[in-house]
C-alpha positions in Angstrom: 0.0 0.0 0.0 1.0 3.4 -0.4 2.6 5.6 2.2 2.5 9.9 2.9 6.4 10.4 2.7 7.9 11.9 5.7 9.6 14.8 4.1 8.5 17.0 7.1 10.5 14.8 9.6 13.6 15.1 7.2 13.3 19.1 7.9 13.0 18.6 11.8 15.8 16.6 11.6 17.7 19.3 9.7 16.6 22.5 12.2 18.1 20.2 15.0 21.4 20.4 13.4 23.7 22.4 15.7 24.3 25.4 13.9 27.6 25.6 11.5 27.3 21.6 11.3 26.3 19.5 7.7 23.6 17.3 8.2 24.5 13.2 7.9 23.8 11.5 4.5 20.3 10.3 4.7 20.2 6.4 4.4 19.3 5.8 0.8 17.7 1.9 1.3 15.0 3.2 3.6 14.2 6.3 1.1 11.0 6.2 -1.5 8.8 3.2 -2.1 9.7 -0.1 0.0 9.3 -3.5 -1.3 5.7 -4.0 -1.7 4.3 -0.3 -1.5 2.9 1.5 -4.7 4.6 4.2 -6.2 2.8 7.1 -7.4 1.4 7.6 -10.3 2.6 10.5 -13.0 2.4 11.8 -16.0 5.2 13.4 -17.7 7.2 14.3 -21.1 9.9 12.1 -23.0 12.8 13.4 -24.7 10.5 13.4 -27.9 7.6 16.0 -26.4 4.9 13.3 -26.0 3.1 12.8 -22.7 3.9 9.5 -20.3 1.6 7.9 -17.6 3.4 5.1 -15.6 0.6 2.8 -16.9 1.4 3.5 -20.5 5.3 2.7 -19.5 4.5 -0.8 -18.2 5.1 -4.3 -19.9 3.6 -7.1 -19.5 5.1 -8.0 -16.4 6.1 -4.6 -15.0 8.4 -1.6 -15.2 12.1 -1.3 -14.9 12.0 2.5 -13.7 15.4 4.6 -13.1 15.8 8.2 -11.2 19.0 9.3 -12.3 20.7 12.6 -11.5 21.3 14.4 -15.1 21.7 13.5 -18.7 23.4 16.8 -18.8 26.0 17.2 -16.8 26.3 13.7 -14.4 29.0 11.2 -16.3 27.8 8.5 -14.4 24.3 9.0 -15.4 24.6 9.3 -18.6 27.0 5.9 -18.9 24.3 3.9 -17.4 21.7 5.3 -19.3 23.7 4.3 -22.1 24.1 0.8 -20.8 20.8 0.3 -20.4 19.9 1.3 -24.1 22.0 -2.3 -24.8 20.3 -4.2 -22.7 16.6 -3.1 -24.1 15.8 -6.7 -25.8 16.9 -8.2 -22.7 14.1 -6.2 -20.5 11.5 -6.9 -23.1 12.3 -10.6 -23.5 11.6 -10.3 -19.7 8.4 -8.6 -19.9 9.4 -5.2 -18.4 8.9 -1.8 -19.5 11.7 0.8 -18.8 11.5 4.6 -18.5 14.4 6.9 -17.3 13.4 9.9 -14.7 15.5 13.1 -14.7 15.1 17.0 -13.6 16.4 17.6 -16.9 14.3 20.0 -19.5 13.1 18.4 -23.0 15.9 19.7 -25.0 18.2 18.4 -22.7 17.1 15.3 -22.9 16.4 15.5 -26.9 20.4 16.2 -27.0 21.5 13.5 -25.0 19.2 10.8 -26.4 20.0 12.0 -30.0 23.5 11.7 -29.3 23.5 8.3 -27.9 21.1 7.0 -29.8 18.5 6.0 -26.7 15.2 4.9 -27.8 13.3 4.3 -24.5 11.6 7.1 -22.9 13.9 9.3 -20.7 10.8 11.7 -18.8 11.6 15.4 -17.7 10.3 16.1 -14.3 11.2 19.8 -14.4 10.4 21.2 -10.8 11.7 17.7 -9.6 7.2 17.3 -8.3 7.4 13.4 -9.1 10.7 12.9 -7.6 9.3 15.1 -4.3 6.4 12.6 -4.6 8.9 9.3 -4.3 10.4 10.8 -1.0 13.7 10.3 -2.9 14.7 14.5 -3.3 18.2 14.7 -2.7 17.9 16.8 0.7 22.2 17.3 0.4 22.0 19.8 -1.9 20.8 23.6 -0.9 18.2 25.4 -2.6 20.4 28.0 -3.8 22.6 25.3 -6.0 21.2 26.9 -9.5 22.4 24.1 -11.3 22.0 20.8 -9.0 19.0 21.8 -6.7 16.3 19.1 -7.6 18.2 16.5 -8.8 17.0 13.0 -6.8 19.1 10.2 -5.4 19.7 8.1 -7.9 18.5 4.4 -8.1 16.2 1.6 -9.9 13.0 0.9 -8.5 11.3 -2.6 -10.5 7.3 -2.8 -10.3 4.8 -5.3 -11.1 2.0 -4.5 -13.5 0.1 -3.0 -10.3 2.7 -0.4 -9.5 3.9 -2.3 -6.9 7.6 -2.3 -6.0 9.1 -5.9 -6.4 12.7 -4.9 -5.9 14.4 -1.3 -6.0 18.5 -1.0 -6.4 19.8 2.4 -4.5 23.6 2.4 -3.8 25.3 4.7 -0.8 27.7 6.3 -3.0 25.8 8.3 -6.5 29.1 7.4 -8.2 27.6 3.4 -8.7 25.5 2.7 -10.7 24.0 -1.2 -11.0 23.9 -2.7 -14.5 20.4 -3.9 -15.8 22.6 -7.3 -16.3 23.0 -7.1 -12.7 19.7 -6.6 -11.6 18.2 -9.6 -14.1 21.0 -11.8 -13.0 19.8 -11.6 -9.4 16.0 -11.5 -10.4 16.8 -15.4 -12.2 16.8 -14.1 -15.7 18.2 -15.1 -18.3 21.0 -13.1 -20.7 22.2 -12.9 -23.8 26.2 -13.0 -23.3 28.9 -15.5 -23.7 29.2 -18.7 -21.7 32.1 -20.8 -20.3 31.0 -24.4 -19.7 32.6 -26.6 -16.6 31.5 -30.0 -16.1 32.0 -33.2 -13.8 30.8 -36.3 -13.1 28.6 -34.2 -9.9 27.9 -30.8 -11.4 27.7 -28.8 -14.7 28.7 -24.7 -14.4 27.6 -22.6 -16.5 29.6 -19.3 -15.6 29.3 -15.9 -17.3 30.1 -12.3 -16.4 26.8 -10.3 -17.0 28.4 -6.9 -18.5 30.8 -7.5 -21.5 32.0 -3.7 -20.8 32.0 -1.7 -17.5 33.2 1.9 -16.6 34.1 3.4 -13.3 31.2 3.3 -10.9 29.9 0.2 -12.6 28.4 -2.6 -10.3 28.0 -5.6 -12.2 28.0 -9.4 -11.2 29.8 -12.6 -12.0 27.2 -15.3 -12.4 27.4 -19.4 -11.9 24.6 -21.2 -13.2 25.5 -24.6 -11.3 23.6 -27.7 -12.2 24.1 -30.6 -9.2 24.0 -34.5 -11.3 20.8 -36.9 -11.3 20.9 -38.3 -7.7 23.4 -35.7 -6.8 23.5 -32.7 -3.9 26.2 -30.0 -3.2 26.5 -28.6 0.5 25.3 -24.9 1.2 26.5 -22.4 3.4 26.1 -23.6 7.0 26.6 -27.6 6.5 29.2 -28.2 9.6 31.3 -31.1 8.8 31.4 -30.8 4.8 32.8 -28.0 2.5 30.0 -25.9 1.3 29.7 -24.5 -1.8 31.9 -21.1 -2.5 33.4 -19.1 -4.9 36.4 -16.8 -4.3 37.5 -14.2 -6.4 41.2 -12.3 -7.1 40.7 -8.6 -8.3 42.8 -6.6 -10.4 43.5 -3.3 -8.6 40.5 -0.8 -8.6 37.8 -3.7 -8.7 35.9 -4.5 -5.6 33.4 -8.1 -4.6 30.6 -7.0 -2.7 27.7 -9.1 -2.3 27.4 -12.8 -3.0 23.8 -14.3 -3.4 22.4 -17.4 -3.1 18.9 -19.0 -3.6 17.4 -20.8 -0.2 18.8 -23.8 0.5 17.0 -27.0 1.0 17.2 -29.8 4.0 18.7 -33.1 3.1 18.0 -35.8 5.5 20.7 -38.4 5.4 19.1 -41.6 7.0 22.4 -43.3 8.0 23.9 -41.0 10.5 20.6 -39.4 11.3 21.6 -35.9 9.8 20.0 -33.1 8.4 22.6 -30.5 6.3 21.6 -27.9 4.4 22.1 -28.4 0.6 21.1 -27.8 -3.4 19.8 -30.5 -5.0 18.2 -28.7 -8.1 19.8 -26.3 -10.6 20.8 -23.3 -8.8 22.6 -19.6 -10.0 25.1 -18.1 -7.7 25.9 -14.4 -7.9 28.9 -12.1 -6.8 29.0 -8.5 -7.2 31.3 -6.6 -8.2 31.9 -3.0 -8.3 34.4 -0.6 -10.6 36.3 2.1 -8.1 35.4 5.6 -9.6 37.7 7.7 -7.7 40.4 9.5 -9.4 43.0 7.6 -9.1 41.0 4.0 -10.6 40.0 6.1 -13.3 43.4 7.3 -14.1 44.7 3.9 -14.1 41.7 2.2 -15.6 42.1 4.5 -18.6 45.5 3.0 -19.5 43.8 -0.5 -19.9 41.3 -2.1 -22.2 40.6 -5.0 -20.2 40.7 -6.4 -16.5 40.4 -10.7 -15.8 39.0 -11.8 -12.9 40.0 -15.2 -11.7 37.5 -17.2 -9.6 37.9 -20.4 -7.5 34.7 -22.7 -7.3 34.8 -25.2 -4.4 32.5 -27.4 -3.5 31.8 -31.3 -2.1 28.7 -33.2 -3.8 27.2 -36.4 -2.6 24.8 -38.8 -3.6 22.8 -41.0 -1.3 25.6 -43.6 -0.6 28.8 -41.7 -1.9 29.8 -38.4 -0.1 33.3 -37.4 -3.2 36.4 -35.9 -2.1 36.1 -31.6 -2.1 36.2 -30.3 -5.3 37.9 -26.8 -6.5 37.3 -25.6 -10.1 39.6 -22.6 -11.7 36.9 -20.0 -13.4 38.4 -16.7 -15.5 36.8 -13.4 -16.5 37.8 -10.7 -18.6 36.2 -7.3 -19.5 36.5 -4.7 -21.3 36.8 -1.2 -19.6 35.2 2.1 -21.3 35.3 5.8 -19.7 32.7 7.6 -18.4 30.7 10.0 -20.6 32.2 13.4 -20.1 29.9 15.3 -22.4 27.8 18.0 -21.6 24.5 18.8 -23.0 24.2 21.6 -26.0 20.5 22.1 -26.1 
């Protein structure tokens, strides 16, 4: 259900501040729309002049819809809006709508999109009255800021065909940005990108990297589609007593692992020794994060490359119901190719 945003508490809290004193970063994850609220509705205008509800944005099964900071003047907005132009046949082979949201004035956005060639909607919300509405106004920047005052913080909210939030994607730092590769990887979607294939006689890997390309602020994910044999189960995190399933990962300066998701595992009741162990039994996808550093000094250095490999260890014990095999490790390899941000500023 919906709630009132409580933009009124966010300016008590800011009177409280001792004078002389900058107020602390809001919390970005408890900002706008949770997980199961509706967003508001709102109508507004694409890059092309023509009037957008959210209804008429939807797809079959929903709406991949993006606040981002400025298609004029933010680098790291505009390379993700630019990555997410390639991943369009992805999102509709998914069922999902997309829409970009930005203070931006039409013939800003006209420029930008013309430039880079984006065909999804990209909405001006001149006045910055639908990103007030999400509760997601970026409060650190004062009104007198000509240029910057209105902008929201940026992130990815995904909805169901109701308007209902399914998942949202806000980062603590505006500098990263996740990929739309990302976010389907950890939805259980499927993408079009070059495989490597690993197989034994217990499990099949299919193991992928879900951006081809990636630029500083980039948070993207390496994926493991892992497939356990007929009769056969691996251990999950938690099994005491066997080695559970893991990958490790060694980074090439400037690149970061962050999160690493898992499905729910199931219980496996061995009858022998009276046990119960946490395990997969069915095909499962694991997924580790990983983000691009966007300071300086990464992108100083990153700019002298044209790729980065990421090596990978997969280990793992499997066991049927009679045979529990030796732990297993499997070498895995990633490489990538690194672009710059998009330093261009808008000529309306």
């Amino acid at each position: 259900m919906a709630r009132t945003w409580m933009l009124m508490g966010g300016l008590l809290a800011l009177l409280a501040q001792p004078a002389g004193t900058q107020p602390a970063p809001p919390d970005v994850r408890a900002l706008g729309p949770q997980v199961g609220e509706a967003v508001p509705d709102f109508t507004l205008v694409d890059q092309h002049g023509v009037s957008r509800t959210r209804a008429s944005l939807m797809g079959p099964k929903g709406l991949m819809l993006v606040f981002s900071r400025s298609a004029g003047w933010c680098p790291y907005c505009k390379t993700q809006m630019a990555e997410l132009q390639t991943r369009l046949e992805d999102l509709r082979r998914s069922g999902l709508g997309v829409a970009v949201i930005t203070y931006d004035a039409v013939p800003v956005l006209a420029e930008f999109a013309t430039r880079r060639g984006i065909t999804y909607p990209v909405l001006s919300d001149s006045g910055s009255a639908t990103i007030r509405r999400f509760g997601i106004l970026n409060t650190t920047i004062p009104s007198d800021n000509a240029m910057a005052y209105g902008i929201p913080f940026p992130g990815t909210f995904l909805l169901d065909a109701r308007g209902v939030v399914t998942s949202r994607f806000f980062e603590p730092a505006y500098q990263e940005r996740v990929t739309v590769g990302s976010v389907l990887a950890r939805l259980g979607n499927g993408l079009d990108v070059p495989t490597t294939r690993v197989s034994s006689p217990q499990l099949a890997v299919q193991a992928y990297s879900t951006d081809q390309v990636v630029a500083p602020g980039t948070n993207f994910s390496l994926v493991l589609d892992i497939a356990p044999g007929r009769g056969m189960h691996v251990y999950a995190p938690g099994a005491a007593g066997y080695r559970p399933i893991a990958l490790t990962v060694t980074l090439p300066d400037h690149l970061q692992a962050k999160g690493t998701h898992l499905p729910e595992a199931e219980e496996y009741y061995f009858e022998p020794l009276k046990e119960r162990v946490p395990v997969f039994q069915r095909p499962f996808r694991l997924v580790q994060d990983v983000s691009v550093a966007a300071d300086p000094q990464a992108q100083a250095a990153l700019r002298a490359l044209q790729t980065v490999t990421i090596r990978g260890t997969l280990a793992y014990q499997a066991c049927d119901d009679r045979i529990c095999y030796a732990p297993q490790r499997v070498s895995l390899e990633w490489t990538v190719g690194l672009r710059t941000l998009d330093t261009e500023r808008a000529r309306p």
